[in-house]
C-alpha positions in Angstrom: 123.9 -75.1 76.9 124.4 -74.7 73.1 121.8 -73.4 70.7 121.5 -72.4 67.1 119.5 -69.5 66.8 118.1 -67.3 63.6 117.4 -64.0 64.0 116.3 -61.5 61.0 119.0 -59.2 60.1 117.0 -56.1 61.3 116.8 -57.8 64.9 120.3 -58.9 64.8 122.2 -55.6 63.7 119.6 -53.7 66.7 121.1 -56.6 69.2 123.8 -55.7 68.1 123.8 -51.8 68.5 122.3 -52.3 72.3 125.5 -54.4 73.1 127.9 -52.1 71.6 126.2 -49.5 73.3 125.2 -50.6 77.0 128.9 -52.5 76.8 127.6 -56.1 77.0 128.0 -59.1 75.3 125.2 -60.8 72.5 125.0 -63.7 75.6 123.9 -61.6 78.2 121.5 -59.7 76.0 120.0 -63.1 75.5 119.6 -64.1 78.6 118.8 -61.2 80.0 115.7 -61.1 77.3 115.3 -64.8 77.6 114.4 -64.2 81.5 112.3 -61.4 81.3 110.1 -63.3 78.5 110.1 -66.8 80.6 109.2 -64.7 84.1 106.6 -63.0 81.8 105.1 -65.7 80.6 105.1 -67.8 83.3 103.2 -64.9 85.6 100.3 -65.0 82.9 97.6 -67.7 82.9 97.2 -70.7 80.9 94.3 -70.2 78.2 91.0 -72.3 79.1 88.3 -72.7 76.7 85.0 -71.3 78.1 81.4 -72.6 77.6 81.2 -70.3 74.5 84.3 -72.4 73.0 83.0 -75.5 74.0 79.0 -75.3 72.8 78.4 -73.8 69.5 75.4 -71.5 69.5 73.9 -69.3 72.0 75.6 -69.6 75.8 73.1 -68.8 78.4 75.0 -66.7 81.1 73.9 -68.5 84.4 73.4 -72.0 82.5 74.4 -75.2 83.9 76.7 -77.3 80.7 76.0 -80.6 82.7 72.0 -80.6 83.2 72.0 -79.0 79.3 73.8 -81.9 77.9 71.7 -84.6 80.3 68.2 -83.0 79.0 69.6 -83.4 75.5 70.8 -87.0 75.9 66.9 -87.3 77.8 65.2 -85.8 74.9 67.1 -88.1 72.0 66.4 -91.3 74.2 62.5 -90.3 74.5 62.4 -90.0 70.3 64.3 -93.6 70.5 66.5 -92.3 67.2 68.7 -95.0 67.4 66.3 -98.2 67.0 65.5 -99.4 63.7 61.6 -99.9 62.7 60.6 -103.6 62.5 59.2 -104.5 59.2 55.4 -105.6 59.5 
């Protein structure tokens, strides 16, 4: 496969020096970097948002997200904040 590529000039002209060097071509410097940074990557986790990400304020260390949200949800439909007040 065929790619267009930029690469700062710094980069490029220490590519370059490697290759001259070590006898290789720009292409198999690439790929040989391109591998080692895709096996790299691919060993590493995905990023998961944790509790502190997902509730803003204090996270309590052994607390249960589900049963928090449920008593809030309780606690709104006991103050009834959604009806409107009947005119007398």
């Amino acid at each position: 496969m065929k790619i267009d590529v930029e690469i700062r000039n710094p980069l490029m002209a220490d590519a370059e020096a490697v290759c001259a060097k070590h006898n290789i071509s720009m292409n198999t410097l690439i790929d040989r970097a391109l591998a080692a940074e895709v096996e790299k990557l691919a060993a590493q986790p995905v990023w998961q948002p944790t509790d502190e990400f997902l509730i803003h304020g204090d996270v309590m260390v052994n607390s249960d997200v589900n049963a928090e949200i449920a008593a809030m949800y309780e606690d709104m439909m006991k103050n009834d904040f959604m009806s409107i007040p009947e005119e007398e």
